[in-house]
C-alpha positions, -999 to 999 in steps of 0.1 A, spaced: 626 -377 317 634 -377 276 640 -416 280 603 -418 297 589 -395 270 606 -418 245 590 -448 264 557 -433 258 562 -428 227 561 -468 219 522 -466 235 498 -465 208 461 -470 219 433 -484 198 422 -448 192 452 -436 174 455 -468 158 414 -464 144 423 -424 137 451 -439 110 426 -458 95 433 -493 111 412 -523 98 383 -533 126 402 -565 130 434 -550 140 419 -527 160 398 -554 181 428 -572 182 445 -541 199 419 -533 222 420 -573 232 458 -565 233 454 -535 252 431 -547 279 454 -579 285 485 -554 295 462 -538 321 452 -568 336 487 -589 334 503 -598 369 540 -598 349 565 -574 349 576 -568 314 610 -557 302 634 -557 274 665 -547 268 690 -534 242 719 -562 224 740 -552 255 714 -554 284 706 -524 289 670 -520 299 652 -500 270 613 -507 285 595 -519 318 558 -519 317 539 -500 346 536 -533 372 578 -522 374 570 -492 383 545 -502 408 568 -522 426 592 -503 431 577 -469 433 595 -453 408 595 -442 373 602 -462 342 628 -439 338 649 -448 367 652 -478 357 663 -472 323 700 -488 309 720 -499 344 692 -479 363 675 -510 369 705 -523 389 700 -502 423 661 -513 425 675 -552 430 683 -566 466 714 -559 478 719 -598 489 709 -606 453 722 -572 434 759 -587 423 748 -624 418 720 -612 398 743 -589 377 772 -610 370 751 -635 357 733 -616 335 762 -602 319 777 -632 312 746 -643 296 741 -610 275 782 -619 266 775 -656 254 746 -645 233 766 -621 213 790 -646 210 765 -670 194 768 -696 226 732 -692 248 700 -694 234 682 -715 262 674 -682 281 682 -668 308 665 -675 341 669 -662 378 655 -657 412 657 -622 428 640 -597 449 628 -564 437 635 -534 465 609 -510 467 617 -467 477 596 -479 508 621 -507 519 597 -533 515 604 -566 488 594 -586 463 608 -617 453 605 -621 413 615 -654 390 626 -634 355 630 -653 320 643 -634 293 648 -650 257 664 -635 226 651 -613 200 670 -613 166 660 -605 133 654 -626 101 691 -630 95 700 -640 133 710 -610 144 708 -599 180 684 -573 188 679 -577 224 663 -595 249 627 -598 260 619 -611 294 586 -617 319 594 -615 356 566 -631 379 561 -631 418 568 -659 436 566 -651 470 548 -619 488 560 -589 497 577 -586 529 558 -558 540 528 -552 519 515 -522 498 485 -516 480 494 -523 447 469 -517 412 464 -545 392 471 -520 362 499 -524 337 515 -501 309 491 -508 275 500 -499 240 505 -514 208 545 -519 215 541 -535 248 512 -558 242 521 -573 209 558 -577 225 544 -596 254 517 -621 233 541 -625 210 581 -621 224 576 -625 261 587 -661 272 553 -658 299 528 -681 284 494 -668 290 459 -686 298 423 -666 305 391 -687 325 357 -678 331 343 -668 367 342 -706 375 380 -712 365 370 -734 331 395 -727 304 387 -704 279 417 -699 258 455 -701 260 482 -687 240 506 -707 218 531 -705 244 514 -722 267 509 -751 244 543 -748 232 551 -749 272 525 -779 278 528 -801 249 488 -794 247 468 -778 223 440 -753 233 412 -775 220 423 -802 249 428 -775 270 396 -758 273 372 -765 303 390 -785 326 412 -802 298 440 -787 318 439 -802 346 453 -832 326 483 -813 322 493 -811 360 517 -839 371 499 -865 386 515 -861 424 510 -822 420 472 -821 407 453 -825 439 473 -797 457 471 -773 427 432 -780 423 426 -772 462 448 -742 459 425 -731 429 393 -736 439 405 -720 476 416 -690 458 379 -686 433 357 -692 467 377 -668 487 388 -642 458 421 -645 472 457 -647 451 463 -675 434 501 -678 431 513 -718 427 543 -735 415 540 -770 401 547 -795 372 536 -802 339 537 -833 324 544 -834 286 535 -862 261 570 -875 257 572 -880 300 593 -849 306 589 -826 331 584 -791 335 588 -769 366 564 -738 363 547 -705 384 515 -695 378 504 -660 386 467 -652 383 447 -620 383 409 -611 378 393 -597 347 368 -569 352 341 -554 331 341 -517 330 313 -516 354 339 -538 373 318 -565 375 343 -598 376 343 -619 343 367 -640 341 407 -648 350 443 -641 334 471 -661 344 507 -660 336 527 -688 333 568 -689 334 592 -719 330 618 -722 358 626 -757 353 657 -747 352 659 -731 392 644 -760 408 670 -785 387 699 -761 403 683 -770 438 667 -732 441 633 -728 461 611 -752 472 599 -791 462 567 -795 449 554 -805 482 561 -771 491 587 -781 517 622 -759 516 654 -776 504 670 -768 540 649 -797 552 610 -810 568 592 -784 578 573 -811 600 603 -810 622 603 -777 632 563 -773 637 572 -774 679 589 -736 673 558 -718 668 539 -697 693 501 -704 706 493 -676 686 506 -684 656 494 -715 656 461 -695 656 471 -677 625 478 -712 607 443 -724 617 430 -694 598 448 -693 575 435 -735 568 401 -717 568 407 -694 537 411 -660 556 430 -631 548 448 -614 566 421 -587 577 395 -612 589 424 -626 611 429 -599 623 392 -595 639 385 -624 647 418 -622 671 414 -591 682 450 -579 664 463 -554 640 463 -563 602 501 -554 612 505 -577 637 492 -608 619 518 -597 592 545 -603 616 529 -631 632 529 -650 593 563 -638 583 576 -654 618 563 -687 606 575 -686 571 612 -682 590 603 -708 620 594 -733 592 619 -722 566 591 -714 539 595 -686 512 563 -680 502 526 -673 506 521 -706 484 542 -724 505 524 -717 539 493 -724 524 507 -757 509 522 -766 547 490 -754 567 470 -774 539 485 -804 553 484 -799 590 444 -791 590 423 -826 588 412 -821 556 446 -824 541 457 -851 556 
């Protein structure tokens, strides 16, 4: 409890900040800040010299179901898949041992899945980069993990996030997420400076569709479908893909977005979260950007599924969720659950993005 307390005491809303006689600018600028931590489909956390976890933002607690903290110093540890705990952890601390030492400052960068008090799991790509002061000293470690994949068994989760002074100005500014907003229509209205930093392209070619110039060439018409699926049917957009920068190199990134509301919670506009994990798929981890698995063609295995789920993967070609499938076939929201997870194993796919991608390609309009 005194480590939560101590937690809290990093939140500073726009209120206390106006009460000490904050300029208006600073204040807009934390209400902005503020708003952006509520919306933010990241997990947040940083950590001490040693890696030990000194703050998780509220989407941590979410999905896991327990307090901030639990998860406090090695707390963090027990809320980690087994089958991923001791990978997860030995390579950590051998990263948090080279950066003392002077030797890493690439970041750190990893694939894992979150456990929940319920059982059910999340699958999460963290980054964490460095923190050190003006004379290079190691203060800790900020990181951004993002979902890249679906729960296995799903919970109703709040889009809300811890906000504060701390916690927002540590993830615009130390987070290595980059960050992008859109109006209702998904035309760019802003990105932050790591996203051009990440991009190799500056916010005033950005804006509108200037992005889509970004996307690698072989990725663009799959991530533009994906998009536009996900604004007409005000489902999750959740995509990995490349960027292409100005000197021909190639990044590997995951976009995460979630929707902006008013407060009469009228929908406005889009944030999205961006993270690098170039360095996963050059290791060989998770898919290929045609969203087949590593293991081998999904074509090949198509013959394994059922009747019925064959059904599910036409509706799931049409844009419905998981609800609508499960009245228009008569099944429980439960049962078309199973029915999807079974494919993602009879195909070898890890993700929502990926069955999307693969039933994409079997409908006739994506072939």
């Amino acid at each position: 409890m005194e480590k939560e307390v101590s937690q809290e005491n990093r939140i500073k809303n726009a209120d206390a900040l106006e009460d000490k006689g904050g300029t208006s600018e600073a204040i807009a600028e934390q209400k902005w800040l503020d708003r952006l931590m509520r919306v933010s489909p990241a997990v947040v956390h940083c950590t001490d010299s040693e890696g030990n976890l000194v703050i998780v933002n509220r989407r941590w607690c979410e999905l896991t179901g327990r307090s901030a903290s639990e998860a406090m110093g090695h707390g963090w540890q027990k809320m980690i898949h087994p089958e991923d705990r001791d990978a997860l952890i030995a390579e950590w601390q051998r990263y948090v041992r080279e950066a003392n030492r002077g030797i890493r400052k690439d970041g750190f960068c990893f694939e894992y899945r979150l456990l929940h008090k319920d059982g059910s799991w999340v699958r999460l790509c963290a980054r964490c980069v460095e923190e050190r002061d003006d004379d290079g000293i190691l203060l800790g470690f900020c990181g951004a993990s993002l979902e890249v994949s679906e729960r296995k068994v799903e919970a109703k989760i709040s889009s809300r996030s811890a906000s504060g002074d701390d916690l927002s100005l540590y993830f615009q500014n130390s987070s290595p997420a980059s960050l992008y907003r859109t109006d209702v229509n998904g035309s760019c209205l802003w990105v932050s400076e790591k996203w051009e930093e990440l991009s190799d392209c500056p916010l005033k070619d950005a804006l509108g569709n200037g992005w889509h110039r970004v996307i690698h060439p072989d990725d663009l018409e799959r991530v533009l479908v994906e998009w536009r699926r996900a604004l007409e049917t005000r489902t999750q957009f959740l995509c990995e893909s490349r960027y292409l920068r100005h000197d021909g190199s190639v990044v590997w990134v995951c976009s995460r977005v979630s929707e902006q509301h008013d407060e009469r919670g009228n929908l406005i506009g889009y944030l999205g979260v961006v993270i690098d994990i170039t360095e996963l798929r050059q290791k060989g981890v998770g898919n290929n950007h045609d969203g087949t698995n590593h293991s081998g063609s999904t074509e090949m295995k198509c013959s394994k599924l059922s009747k019925r789920e064959n059904e599910v993967m036409g509706l799931l070609c049409d844009g419905l969720p998981n609800k609508l499938m499960a009245q228009r076939l008569g099944l429980s929201v439960r049962t078309i659950e199973a029915h999807r997870a079974s494919i993602m194993r009879k195909l070898g796919l890890r993700s929502l993005a990926e069955l999307v991608r693969y039933a994409l390609k079997q409908s006739p309009a994506g072939k």
